[in-house]
Biopython code that builds the backbone (N, CA, C, O; Angstrom):
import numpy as np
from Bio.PDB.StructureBuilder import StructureBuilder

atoms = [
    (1, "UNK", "N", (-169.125, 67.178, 146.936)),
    (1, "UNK", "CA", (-168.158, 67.764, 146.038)),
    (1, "UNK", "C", (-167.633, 66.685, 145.093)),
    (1, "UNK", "O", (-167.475, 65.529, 145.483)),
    (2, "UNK", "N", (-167.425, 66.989, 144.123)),
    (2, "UNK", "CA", (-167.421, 66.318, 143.008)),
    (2, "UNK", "C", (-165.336, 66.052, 142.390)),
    (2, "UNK", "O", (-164.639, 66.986, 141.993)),
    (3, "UNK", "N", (-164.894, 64.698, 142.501)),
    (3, "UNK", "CA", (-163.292, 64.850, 142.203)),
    (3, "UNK", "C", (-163.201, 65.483, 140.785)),
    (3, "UNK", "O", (-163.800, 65.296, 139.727)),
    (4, "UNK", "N", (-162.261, 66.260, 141.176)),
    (4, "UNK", "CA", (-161.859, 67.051, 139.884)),
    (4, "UNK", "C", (-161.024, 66.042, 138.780)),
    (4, "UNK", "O", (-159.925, 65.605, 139.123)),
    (5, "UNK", "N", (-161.552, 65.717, 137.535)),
    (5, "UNK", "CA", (-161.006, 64.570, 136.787)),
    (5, "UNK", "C", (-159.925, 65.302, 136.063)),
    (5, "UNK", "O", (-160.203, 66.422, 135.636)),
    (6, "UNK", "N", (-158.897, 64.886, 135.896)),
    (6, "UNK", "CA", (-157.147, 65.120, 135.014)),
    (6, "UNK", "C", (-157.616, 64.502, 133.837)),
    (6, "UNK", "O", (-158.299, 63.489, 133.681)),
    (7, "UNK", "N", (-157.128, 65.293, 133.043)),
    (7, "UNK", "CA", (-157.241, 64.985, 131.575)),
    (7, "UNK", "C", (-156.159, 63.999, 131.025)),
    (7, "UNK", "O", (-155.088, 63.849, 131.614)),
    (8, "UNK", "N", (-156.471, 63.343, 129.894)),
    (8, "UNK", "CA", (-156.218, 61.787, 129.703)),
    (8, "UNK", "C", (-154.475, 62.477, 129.003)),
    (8, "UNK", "O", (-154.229, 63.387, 128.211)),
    (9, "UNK", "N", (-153.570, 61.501, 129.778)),
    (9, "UNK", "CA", (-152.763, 62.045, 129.468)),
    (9, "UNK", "C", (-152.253, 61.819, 128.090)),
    (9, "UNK", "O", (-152.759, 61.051, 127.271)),
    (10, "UNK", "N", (-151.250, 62.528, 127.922)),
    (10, "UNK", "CA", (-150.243, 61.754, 126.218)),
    (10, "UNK", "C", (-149.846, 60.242, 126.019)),
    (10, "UNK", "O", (-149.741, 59.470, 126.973)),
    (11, "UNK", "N", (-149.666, 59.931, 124.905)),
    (11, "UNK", "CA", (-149.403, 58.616, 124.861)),
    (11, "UNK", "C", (-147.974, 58.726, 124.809)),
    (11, "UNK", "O", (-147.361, 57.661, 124.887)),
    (12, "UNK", "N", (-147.407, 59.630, 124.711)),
    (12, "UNK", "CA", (-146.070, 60.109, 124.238)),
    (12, "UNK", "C", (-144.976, 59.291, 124.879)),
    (12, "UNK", "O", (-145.059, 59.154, 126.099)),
    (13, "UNK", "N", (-144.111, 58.808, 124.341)),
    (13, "UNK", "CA", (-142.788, 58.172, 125.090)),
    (13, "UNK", "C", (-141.805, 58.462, 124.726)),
    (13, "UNK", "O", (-140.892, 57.639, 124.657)),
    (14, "UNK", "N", (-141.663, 59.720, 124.374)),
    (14, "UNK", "CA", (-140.226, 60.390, 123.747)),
    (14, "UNK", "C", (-139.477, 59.092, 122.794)),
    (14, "UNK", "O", (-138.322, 58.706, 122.973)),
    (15, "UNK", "N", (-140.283, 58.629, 121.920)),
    (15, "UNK", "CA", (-139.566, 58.062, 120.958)),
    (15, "UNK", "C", (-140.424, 58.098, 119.746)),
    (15, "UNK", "O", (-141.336, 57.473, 119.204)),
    (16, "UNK", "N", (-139.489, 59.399, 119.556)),
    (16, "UNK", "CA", (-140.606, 60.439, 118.091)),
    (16, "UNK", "C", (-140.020, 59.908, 116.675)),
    (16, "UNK", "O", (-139.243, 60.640, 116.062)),
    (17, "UNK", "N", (-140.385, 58.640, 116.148)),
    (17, "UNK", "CA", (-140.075, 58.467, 114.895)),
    (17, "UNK", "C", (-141.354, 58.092, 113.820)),
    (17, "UNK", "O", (-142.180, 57.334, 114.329)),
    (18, "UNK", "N", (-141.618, 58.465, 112.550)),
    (18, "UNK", "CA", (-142.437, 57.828, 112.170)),
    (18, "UNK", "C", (-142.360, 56.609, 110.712)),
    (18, "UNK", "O", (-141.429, 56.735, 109.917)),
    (19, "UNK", "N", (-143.139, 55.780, 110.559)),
    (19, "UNK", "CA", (-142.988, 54.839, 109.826)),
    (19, "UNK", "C", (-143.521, 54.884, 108.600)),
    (19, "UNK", "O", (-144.234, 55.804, 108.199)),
    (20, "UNK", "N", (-143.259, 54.078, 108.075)),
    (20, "UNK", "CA", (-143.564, 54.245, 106.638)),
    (20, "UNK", "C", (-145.379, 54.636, 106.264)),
    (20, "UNK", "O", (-145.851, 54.813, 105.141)),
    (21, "UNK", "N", (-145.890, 54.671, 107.179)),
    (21, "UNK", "CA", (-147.317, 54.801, 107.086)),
    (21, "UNK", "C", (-147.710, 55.718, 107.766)),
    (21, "UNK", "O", (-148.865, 55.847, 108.172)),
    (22, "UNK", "N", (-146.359, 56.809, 108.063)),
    (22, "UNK", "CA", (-146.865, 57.958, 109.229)),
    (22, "UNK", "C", (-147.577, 57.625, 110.844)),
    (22, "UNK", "O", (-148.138, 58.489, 111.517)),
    (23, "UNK", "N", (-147.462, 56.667, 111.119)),
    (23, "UNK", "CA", (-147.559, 56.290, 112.502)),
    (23, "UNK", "C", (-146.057, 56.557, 113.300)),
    (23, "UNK", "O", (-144.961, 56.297, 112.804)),
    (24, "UNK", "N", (-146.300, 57.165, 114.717)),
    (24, "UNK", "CA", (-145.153, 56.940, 115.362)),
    (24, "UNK", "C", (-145.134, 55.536, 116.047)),
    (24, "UNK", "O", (-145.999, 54.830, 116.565)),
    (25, "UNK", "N", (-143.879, 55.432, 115.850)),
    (25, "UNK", "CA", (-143.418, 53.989, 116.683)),
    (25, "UNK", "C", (-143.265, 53.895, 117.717)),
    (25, "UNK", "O", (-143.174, 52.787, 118.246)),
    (26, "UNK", "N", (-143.162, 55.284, 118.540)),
    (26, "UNK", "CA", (-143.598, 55.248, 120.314)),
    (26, "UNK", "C", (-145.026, 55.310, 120.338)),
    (26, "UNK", "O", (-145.633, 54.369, 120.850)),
    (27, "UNK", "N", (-145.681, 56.323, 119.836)),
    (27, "UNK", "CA", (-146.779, 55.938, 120.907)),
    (27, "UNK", "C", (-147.952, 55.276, 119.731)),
    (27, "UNK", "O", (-148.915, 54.782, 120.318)),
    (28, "UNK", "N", (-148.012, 55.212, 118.701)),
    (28, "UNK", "CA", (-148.809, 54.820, 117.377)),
    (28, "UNK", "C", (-149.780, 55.544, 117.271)),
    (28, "UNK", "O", (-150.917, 55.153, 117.008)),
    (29, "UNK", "N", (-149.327, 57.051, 117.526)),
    (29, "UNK", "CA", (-150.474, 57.941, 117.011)),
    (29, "UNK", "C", (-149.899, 58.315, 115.800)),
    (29, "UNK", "O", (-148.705, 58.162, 115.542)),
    (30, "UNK", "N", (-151.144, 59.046, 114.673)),
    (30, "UNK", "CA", (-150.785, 59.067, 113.337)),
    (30, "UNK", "C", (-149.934, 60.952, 113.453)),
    (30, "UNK", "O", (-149.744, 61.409, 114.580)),
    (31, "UNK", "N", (-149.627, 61.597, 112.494)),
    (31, "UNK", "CA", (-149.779, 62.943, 112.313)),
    (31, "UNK", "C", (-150.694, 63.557, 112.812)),
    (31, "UNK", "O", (-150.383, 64.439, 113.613)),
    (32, "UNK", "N", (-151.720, 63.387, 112.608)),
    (32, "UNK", "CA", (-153.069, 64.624, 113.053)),
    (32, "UNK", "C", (-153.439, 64.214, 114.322)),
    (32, "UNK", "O", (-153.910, 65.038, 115.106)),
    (33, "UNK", "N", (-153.241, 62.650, 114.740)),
    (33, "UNK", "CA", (-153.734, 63.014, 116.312)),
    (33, "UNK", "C", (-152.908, 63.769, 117.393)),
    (33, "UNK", "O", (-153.279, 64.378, 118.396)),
    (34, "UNK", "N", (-151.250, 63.461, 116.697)),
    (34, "UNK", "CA", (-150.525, 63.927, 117.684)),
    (34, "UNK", "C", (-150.541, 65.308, 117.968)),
    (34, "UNK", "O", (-150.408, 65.842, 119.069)),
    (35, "UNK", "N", (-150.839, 66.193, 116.113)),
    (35, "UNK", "CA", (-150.989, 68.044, 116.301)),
    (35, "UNK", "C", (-151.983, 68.500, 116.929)),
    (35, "UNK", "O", (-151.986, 69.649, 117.371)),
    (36, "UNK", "N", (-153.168, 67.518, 117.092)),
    (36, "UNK", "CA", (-154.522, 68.094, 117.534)),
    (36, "UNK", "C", (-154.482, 67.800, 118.766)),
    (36, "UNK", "O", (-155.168, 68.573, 119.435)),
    (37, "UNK", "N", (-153.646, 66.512, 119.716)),
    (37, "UNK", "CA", (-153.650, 66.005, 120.852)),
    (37, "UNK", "C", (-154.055, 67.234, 122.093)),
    (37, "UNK", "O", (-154.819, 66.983, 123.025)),
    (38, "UNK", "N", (-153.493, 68.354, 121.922)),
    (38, "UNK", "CA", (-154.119, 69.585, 123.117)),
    (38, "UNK", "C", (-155.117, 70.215, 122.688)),
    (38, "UNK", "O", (-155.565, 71.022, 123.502)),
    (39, "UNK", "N", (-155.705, 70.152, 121.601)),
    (39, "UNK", "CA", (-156.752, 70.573, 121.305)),
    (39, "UNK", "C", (-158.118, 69.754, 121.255)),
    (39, "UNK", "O", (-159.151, 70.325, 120.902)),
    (40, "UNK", "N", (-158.109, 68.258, 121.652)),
    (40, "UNK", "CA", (-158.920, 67.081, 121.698)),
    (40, "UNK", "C", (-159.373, 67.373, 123.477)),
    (40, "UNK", "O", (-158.657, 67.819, 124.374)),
    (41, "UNK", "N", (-160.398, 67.057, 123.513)),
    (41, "UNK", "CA", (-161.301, 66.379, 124.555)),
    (41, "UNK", "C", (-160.854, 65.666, 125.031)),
    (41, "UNK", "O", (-159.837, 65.342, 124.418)),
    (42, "UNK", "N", (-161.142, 64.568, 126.761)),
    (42, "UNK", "CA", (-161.133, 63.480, 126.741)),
    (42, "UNK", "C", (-161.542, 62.790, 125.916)),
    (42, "UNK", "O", (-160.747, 62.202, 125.183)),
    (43, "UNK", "N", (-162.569, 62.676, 125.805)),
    (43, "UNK", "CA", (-163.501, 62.042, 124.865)),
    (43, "UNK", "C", (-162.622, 61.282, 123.112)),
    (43, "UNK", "O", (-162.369, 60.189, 122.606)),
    (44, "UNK", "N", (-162.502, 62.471, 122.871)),
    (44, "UNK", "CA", (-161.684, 62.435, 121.097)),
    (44, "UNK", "C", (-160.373, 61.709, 121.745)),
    (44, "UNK", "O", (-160.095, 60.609, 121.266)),
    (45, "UNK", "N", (-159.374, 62.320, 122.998)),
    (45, "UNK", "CA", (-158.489, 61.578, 123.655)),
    (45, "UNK", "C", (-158.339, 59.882, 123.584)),
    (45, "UNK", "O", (-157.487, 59.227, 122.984)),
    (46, "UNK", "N", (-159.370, 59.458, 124.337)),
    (46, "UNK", "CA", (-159.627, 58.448, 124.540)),
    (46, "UNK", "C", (-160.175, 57.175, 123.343)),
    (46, "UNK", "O", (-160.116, 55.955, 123.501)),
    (47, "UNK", "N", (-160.686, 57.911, 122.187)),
    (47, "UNK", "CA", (-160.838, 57.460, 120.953)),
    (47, "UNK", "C", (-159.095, 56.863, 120.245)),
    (47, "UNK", "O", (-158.664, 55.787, 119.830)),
    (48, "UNK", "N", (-158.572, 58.143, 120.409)),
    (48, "UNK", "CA", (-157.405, 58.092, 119.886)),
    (48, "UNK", "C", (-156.551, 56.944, 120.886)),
    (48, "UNK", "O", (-155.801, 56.171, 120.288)),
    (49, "UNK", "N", (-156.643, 56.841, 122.219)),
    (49, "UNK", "CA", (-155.708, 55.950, 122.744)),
    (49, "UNK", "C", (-156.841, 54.428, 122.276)),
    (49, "UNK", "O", (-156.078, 53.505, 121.990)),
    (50, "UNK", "N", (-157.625, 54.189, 122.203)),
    (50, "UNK", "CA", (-158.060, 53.295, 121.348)),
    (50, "UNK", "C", (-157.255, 52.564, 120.512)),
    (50, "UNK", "O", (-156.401, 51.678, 120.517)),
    (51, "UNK", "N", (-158.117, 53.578, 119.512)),
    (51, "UNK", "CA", (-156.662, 53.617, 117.623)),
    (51, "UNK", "C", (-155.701, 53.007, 117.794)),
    (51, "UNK", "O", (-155.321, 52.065, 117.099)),
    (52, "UNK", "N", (-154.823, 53.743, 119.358)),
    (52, "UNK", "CA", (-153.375, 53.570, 118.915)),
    (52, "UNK", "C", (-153.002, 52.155, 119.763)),
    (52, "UNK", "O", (-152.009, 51.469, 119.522)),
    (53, "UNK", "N", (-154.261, 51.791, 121.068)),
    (53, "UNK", "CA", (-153.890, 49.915, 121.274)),
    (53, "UNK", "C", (-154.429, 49.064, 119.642)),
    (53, "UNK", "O", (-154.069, 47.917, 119.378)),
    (54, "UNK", "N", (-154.873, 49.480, 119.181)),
    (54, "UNK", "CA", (-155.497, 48.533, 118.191)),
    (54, "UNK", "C", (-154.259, 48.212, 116.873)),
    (54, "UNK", "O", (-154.016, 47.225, 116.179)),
    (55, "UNK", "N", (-153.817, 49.258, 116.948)),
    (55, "UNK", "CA", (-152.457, 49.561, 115.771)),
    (55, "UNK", "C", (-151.376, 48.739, 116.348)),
    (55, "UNK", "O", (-150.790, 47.920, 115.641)),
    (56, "UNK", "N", (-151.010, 48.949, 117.877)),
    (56, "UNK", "CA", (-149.846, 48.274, 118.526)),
    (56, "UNK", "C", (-150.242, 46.616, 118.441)),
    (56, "UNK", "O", (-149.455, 45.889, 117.835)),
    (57, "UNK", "N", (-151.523, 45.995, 119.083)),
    (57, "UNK", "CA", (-151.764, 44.744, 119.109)),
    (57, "UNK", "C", (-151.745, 44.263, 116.957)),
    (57, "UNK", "O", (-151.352, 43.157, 116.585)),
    (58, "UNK", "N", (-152.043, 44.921, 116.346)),
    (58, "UNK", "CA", (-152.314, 44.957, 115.000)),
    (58, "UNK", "C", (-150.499, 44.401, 114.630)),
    (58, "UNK", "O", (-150.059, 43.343, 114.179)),
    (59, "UNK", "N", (-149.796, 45.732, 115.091)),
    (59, "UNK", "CA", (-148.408, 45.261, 114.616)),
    (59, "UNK", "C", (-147.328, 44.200, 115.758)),
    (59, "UNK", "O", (-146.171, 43.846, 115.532)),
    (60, "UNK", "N", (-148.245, 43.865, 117.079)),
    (60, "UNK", "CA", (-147.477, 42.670, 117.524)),
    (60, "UNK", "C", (-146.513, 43.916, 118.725)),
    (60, "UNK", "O", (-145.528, 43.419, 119.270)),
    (61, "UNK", "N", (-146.802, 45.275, 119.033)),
    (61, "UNK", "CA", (-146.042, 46.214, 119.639)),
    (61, "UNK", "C", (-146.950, 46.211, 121.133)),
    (61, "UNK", "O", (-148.150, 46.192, 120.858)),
    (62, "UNK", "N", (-146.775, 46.221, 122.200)),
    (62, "UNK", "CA", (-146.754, 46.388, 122.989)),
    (62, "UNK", "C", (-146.260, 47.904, 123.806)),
    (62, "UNK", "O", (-145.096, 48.284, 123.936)),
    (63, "UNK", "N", (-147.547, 48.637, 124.312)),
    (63, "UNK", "CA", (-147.619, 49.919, 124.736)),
    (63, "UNK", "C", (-147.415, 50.103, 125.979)),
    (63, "UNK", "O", (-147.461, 51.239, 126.451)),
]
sb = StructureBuilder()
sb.init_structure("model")
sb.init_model(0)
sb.init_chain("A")
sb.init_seg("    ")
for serial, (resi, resn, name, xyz) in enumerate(atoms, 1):
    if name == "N":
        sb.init_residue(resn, " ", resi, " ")
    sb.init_atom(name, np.array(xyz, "f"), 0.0, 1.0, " ", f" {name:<3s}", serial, name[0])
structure = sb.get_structure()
């Protein structure tokens, strides 16, 4: 039997603001990943939590 895998969770940290470049400053997802976030795959998921370490190490932010 095969473990049933949980889907990749939110990056979300209830600190919903965005910056001058439309990134949020909690979790550094842009606009469209965050509306599409339940409608994404792991897969597209996991792209996106990518993005959003690359943006945090980019701006010196820590996730």
């Amino acid at each position: 039997m095969r473990p049933v895998e949980r889907p990749v969770a939110s990056p979300c940290v209830s600190i919903c603001a965005l910056d001058d470049e439309d990134i949020c400053i909690g979790c550094q997802r842009n606009v469209a990943e965050i509306t599409r976030w339940s409608r994404m795959d792991d897969g597209e998921r996991r792209q996106v939590l990518a993005r959003c370490h690359a943006r945090a190490e980019a701006k010196g932010v820590l996730l």
